[in-house]
Backbone bond lengths (Angstrom), bond angles and torsions (degrees), N, CA, C in turn:
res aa  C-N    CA-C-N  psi(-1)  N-CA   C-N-CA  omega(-1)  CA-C   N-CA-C  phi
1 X - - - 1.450 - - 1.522 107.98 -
2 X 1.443 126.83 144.52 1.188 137.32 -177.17 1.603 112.38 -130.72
3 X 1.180 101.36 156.11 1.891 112.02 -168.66 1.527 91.19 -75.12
4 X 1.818 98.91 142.27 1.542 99.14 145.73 1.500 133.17 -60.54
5 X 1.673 92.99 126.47 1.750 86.89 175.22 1.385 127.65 -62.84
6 X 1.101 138.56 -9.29 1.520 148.43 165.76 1.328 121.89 -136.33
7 X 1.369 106.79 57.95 1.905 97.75 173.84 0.988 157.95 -60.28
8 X 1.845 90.14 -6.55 1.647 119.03 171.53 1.507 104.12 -71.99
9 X 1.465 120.70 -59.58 1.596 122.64 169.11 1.539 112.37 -36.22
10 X 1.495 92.16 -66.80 1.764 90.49 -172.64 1.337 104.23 -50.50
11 X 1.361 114.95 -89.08 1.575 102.44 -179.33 1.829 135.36 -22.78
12 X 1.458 117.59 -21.72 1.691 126.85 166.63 1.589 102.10 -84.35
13 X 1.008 125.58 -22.27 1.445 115.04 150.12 1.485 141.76 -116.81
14 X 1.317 108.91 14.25 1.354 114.31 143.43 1.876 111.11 -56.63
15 X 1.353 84.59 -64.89 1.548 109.57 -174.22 1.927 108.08 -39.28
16 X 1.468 109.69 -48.62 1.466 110.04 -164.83 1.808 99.28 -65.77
17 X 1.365 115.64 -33.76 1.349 126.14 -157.77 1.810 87.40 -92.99
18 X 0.873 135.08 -68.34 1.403 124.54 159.83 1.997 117.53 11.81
19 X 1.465 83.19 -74.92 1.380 104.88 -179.39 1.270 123.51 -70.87
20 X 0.594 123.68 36.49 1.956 131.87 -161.41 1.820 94.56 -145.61
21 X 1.477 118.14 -26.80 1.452 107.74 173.75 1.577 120.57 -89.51
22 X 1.884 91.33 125.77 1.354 85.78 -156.56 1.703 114.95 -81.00
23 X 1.134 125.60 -167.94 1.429 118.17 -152.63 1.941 93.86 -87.65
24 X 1.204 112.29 150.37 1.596 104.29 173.57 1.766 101.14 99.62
25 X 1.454 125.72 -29.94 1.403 129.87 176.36 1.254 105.71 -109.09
26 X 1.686 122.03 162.84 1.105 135.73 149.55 1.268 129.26 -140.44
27 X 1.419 105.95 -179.57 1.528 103.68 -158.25 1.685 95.89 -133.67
28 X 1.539 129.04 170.02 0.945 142.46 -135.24 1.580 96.83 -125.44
29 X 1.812 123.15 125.57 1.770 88.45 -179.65 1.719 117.10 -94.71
30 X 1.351 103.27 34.45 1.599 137.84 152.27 1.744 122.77 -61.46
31 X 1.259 75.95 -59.73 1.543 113.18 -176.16 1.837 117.37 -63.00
32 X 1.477 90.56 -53.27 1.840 100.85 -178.61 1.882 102.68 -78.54
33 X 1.291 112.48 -24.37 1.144 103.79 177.98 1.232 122.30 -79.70
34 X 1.455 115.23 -13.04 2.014 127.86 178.91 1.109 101.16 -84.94
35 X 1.812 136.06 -35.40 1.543 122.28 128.40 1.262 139.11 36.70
36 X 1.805 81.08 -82.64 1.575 99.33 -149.71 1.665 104.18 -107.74
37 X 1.541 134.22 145.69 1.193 125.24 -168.62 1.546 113.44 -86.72
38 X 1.247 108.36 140.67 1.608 105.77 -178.50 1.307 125.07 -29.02
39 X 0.936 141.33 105.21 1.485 126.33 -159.57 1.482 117.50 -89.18
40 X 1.119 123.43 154.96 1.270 131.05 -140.80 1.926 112.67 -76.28
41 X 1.295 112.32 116.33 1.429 110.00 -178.87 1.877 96.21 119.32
42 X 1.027 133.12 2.03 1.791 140.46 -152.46 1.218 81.69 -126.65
43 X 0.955 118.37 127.59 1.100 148.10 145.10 1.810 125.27 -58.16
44 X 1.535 121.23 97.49 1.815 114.16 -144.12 1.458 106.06 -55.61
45 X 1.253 120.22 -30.15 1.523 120.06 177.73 1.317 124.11 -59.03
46 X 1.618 111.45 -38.22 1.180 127.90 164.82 1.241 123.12 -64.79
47 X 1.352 116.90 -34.12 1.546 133.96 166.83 1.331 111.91 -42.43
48 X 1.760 104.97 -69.68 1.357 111.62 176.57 1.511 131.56 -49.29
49 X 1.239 95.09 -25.09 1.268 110.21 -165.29 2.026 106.04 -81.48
50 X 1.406 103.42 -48.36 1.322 116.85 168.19 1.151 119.37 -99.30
51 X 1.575 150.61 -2.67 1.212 122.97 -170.38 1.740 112.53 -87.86
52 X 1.192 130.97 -17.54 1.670 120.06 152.69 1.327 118.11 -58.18
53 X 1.433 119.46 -21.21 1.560 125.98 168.27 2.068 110.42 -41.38
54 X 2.314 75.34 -66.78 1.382 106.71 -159.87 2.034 96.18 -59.27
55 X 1.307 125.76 -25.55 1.535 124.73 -172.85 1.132 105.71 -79.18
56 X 1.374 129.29 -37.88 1.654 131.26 177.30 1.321 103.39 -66.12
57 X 1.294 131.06 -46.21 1.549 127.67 174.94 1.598 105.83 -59.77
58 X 1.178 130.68 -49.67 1.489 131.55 -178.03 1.697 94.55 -59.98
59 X 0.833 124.48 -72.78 1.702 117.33 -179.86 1.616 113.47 -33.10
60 X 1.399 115.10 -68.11 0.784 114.27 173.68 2.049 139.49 -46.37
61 X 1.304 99.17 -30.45 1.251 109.01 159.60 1.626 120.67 -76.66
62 X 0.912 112.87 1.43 1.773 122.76 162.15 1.389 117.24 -24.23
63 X 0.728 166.84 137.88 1.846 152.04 140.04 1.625 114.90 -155.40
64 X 1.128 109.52 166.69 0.999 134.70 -177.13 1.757 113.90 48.39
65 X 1.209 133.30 -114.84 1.429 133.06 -150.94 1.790 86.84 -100.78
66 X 0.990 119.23 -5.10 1.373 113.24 172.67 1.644 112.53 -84.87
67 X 1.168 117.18 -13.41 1.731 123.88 -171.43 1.418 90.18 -86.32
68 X 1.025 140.00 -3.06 1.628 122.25 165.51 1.510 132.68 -79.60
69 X 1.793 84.39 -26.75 1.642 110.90 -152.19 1.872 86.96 -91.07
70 X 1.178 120.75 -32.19 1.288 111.45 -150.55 1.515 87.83 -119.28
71 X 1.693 113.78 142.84 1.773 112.33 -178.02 1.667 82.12 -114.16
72 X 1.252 95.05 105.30 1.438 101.97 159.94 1.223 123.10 -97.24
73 X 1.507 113.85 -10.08 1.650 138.57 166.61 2.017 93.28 -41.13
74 X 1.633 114.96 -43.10 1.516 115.22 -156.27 1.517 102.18 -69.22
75 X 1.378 106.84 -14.97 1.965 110.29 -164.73 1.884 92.59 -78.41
76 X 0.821 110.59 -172.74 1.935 124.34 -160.11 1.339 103.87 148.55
77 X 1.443 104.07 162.73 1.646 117.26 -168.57 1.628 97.24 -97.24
78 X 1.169 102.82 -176.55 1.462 132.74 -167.22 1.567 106.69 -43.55
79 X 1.523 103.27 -59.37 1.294 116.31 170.77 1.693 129.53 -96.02
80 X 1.338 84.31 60.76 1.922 77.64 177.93 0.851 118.90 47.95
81 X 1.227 145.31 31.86 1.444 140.45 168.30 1.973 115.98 -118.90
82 X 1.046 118.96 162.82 1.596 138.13 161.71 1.384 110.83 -57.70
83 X 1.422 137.02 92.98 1.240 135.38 -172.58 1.678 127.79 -46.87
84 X 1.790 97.54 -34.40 1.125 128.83 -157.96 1.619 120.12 -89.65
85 X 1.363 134.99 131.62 1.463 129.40 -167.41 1.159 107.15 -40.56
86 X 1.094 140.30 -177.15 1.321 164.88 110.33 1.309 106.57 -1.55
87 X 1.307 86.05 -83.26 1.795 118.95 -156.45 1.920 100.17 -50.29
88 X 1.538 125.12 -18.01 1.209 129.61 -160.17 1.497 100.99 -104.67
89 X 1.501 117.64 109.45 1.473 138.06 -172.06 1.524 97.08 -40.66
90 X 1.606 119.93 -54.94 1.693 108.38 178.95 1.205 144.37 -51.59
91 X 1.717 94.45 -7.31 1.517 114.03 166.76 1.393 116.08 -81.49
92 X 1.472 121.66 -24.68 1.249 115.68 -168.36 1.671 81.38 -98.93
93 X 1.149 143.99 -2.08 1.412 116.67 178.76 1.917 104.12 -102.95
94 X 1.639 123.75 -18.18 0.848 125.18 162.85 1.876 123.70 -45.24
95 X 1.460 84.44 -64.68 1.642 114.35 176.79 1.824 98.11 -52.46
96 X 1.315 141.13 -23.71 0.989 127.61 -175.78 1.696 110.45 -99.14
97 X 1.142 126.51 -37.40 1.358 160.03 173.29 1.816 92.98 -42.05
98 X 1.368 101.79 -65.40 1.275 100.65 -162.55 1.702 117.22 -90.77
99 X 1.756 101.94 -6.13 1.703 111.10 148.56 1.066 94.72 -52.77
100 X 1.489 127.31 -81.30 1.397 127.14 -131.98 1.632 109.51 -67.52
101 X 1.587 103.22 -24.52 1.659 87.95 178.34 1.625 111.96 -105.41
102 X 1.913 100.15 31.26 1.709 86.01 152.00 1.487 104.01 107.91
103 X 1.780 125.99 -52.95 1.053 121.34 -176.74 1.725 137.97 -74.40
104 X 1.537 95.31 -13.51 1.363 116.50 162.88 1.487 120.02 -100.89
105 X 1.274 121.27 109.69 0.703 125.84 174.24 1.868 117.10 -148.08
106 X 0.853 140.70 13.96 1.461 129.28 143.33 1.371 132.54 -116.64
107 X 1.144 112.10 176.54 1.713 124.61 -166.22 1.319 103.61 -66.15
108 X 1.299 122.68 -0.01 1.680 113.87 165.37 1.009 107.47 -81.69
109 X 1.285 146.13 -40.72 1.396 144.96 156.74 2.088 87.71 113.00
110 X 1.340 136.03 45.50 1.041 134.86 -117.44 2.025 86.50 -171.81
111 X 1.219 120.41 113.24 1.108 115.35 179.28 1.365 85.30 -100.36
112 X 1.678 117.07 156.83 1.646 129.80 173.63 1.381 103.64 -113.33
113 X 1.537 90.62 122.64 1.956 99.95 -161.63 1.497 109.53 -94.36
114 X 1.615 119.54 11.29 1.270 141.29 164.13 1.775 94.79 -65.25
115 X 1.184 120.66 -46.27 1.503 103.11 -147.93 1.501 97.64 -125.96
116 X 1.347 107.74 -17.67 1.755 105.43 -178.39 1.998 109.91 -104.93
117 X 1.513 88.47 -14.82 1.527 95.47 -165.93 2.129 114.79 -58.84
118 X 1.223 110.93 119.81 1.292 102.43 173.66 1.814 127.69 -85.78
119 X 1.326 93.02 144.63 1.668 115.33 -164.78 1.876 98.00 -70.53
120 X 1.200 105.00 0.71 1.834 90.75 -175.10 1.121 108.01 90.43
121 X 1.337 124.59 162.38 1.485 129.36 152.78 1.664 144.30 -27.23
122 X 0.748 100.25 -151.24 1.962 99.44 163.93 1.539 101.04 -111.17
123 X 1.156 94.93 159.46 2.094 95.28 164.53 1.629 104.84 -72.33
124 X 1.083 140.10 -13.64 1.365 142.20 -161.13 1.914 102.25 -87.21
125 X 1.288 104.24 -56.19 1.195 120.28 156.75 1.505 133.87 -26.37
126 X 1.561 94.23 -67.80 1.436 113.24 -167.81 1.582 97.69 -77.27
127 X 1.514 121.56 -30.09 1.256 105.31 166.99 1.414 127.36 -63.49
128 X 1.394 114.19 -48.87 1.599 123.68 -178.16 1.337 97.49 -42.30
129 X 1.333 125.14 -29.13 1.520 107.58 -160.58 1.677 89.71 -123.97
130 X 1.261 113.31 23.90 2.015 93.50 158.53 1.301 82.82 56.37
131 X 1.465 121.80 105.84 1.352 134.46 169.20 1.284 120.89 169.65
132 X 1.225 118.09 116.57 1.353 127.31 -167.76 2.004 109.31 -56.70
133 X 1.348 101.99 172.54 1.991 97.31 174.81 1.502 89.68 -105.49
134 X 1.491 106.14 128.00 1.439 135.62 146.24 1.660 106.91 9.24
135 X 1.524 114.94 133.77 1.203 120.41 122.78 1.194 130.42 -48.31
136 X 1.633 121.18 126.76 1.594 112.00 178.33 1.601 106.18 -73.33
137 X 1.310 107.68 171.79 1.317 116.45 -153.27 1.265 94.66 -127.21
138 X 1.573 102.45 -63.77 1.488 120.83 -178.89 1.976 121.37 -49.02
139 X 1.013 112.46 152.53 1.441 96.49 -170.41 1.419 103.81 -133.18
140 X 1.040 147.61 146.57 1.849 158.98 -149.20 1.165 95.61 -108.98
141 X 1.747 124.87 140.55 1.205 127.70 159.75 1.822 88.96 69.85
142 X 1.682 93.72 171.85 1.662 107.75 -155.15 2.062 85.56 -86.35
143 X 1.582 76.72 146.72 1.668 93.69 162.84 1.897 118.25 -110.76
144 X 1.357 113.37 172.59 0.857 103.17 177.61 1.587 114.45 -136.85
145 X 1.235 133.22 139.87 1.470 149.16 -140.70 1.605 78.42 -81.06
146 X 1.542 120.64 162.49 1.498 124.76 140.00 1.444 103.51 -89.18
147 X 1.731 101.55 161.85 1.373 134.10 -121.84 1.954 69.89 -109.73
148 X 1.467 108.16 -55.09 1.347 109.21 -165.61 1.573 111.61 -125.70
């Protein structure tokens, strides 16, 4: 694995695309990274391979007067779930965040990206800002949970 070559960029557009999900949906950090264009010096395989890596690190570097502005509470993994231990207080404020706006709501602790999952922006959008259209999220016909 190798460092992003510009993490200040990446991270100002993680962040812009962040903000565009509206409250009650979420998005995938799969998803925000298919977004964003391979960035320059990455190798695309490598991209694919790391750039939901590289979006959880941009979230995660969040702080201070910027953690208001940006709902990073809306990002989640592949499978509807809280990426983050237990044991890590931002999980219990994630997990509450995303009660309160509706999309969490059962004892799986497990948002369902059938019905909460967001479609991305507009194409109008994603152009102004040089940005690819979304990975779909949503999935056709019934899915099925893992067992373990």
């Amino acid at each position: 694995m190798y460092a992003l070559p510009d993490p200040i960029r990446f991270n100002q557009t993680v962040y812009l695309i962040v903000r565009q999900i509206p409250a009650g949906q979420v998005a995938t950090y799969g998803q925000i990274a298919s977004m964003i264009p391979t960035p320059d010096g990455v190798d695309p395989a490598d991209y694919d391979n790391l750039g939901a890596r590289w979006v959880g690190e941009a979230l995660d570097a969040i702080s201070g007067p910027d953690e208001a502005a940006i709902p990073w509470q809306r990002v989640i993994n592949s499978r509807g779930g809280i990426s983050m231990s237990e044991q890590n207080p931002a999980a219990a404020l994630q997990r509450a965040r995303l009660r309160a706006e509706g999309s969490l709501h059962n004892d799986a602790e497990v948002v369902d990206l059938a019905v909460f999952g967001w479609g991305g922006p507009d194409a109008d959008w994603l152009r102004d800002h040089d940005l690819l259209p979304p990975r779909p999220i949503k999935r056709d016909g019934p899915t099925q949970l893992p067992l373990f």
